[in-house]
C-alpha positions as CSV (number, residue, x, y, z in Angstrom):
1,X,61.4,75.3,59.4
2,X,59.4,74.6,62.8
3,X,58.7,77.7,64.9
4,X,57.4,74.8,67.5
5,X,59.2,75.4,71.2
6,X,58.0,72.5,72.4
7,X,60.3,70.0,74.7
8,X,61.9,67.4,72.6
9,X,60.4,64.7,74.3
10,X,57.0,65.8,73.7
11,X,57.8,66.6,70.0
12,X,56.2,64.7,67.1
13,X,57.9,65.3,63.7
14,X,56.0,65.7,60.4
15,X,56.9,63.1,57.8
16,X,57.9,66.1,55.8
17,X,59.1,69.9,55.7
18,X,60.2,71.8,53.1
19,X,61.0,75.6,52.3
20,X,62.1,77.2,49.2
21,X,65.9,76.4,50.5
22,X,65.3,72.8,52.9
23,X,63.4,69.6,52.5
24,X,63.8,67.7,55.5
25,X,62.1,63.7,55.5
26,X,61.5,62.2,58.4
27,X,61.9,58.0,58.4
28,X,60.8,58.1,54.8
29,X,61.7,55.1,52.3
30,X,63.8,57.1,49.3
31,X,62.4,55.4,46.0
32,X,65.3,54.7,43.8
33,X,65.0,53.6,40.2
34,X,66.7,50.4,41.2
35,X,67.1,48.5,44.3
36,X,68.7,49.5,47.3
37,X,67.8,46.7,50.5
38,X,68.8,50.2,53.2
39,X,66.6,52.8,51.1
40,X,65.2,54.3,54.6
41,X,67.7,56.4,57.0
42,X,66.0,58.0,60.1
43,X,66.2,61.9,58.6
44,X,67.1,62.9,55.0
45,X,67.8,66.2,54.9
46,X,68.5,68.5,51.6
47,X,70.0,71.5,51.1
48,X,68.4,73.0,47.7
49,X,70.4,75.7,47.0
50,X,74.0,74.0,47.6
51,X,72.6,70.5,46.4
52,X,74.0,69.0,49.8
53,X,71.8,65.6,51.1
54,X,72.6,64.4,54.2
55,X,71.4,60.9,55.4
56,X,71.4,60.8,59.5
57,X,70.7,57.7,60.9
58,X,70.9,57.8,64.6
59,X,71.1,54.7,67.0
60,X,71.3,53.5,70.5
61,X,72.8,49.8,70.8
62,X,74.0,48.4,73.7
63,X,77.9,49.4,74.8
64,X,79.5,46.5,73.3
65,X,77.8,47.3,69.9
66,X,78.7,50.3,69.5
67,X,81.7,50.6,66.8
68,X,80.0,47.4,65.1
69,X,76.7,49.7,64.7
70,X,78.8,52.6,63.2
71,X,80.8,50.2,60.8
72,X,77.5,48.6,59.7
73,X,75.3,51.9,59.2
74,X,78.4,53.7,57.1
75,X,78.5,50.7,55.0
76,X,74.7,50.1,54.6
77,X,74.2,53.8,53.8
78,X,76.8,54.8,51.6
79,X,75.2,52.8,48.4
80,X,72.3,54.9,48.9
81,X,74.1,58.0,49.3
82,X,75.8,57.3,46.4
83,X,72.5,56.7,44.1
84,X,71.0,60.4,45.9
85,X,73.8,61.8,43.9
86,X,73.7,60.1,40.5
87,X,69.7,60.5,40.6
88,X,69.0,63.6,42.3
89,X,71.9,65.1,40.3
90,X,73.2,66.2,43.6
91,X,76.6,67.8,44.4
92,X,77.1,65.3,47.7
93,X,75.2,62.8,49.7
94,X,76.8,62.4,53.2
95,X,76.1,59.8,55.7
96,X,76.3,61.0,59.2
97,X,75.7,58.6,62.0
98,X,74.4,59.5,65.6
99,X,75.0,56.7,67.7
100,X,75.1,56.8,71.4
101,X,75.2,53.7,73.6
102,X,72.0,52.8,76.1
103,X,74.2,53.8,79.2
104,X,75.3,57.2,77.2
105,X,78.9,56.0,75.9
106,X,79.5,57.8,72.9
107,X,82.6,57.1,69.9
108,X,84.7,59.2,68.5
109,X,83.0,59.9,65.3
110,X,79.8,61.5,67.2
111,X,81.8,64.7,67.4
112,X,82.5,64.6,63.7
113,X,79.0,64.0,63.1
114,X,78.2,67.0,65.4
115,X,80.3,69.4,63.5
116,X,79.1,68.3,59.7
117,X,75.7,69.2,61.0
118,X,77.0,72.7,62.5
119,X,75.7,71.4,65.8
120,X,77.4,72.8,69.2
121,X,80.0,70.4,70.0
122,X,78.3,69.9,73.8
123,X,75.3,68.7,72.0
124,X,76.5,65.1,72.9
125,X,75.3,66.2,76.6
126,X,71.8,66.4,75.7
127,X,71.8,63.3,73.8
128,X,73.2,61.6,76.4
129,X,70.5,62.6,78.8
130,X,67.6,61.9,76.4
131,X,69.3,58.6,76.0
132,X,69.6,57.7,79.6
133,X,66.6,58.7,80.7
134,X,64.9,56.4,78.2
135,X,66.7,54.2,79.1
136,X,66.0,54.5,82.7
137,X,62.2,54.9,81.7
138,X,62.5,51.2,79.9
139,X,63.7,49.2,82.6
140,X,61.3,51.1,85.4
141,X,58.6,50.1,82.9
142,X,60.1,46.9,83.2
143,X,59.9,46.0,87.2
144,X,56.8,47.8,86.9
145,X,54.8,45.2,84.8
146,X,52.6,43.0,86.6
């Protein structure tokens, strides 16, 4: 869907993109016909053909938040996920989480969530370095402000 080689860092995604087989939204609210108070995960992405949705949230708390932010977003999500199907008249809505600490510590389910994408399982390297280096950028930022 992107034929754009640019670095990931310098990368600004569209709102939307959508082929006659994908539609990929990018932090878009999904409008349901009643409320749902976490209507807005990070990427929704939809699979027309095999009417698959997956909702990927992806987070970066501190270390000692990190099983409480995976708990919470799964719960939070999962009503949403749950409407996508009834609604959209959709085969399954899945709610993958990619949550990596601010010092790069990663849980267990960040593999699963690797593999329901059909991501490389070393993936978790490169998030890990985006992560730090943000990170890192945050706090020089920091000591840097007069």
């Amino acid at each position: 869907m992107i034929n754009d080689k640019s670095p990931y860092y310098k990368y600004t995604p569209a709102n939307v993109l959508e082929n006659e087989n994908f539609k990929l939204y990018w932090n878009h609210s999904i409008l349901m016909d009643r409320t749902i108070p976490f209507n807005r995960p990070d990427i929704t992405f939809t699979n027309k053909k095999t009417k698959n949705n997956f909702l990927i949230d992806i987070a970066v708390p501190n270390t000692h938040n990190v099983a409480k932010t995976v708990a919470d977003k799964q719960n939070k999500h999962q009503e949403l996920a749950n409407g996508i199907c009834a609604m959209w008249k959709q085969k399954a809505a899945q709610v993958i989480l990619i949550v990596i600490s601010s010092t790069g510590v990663i849980p267990k389910s960040l593999s699963q969530s690797l593999t329901r994408l059909n991501l490389h399982p070393n993936t978790y390297i490169q998030l890990q370095k985006s992560v730090i280096l943000g990170t890192c950028s945050i706090v020089r930022n920091f000591l840097n402000y007069k």
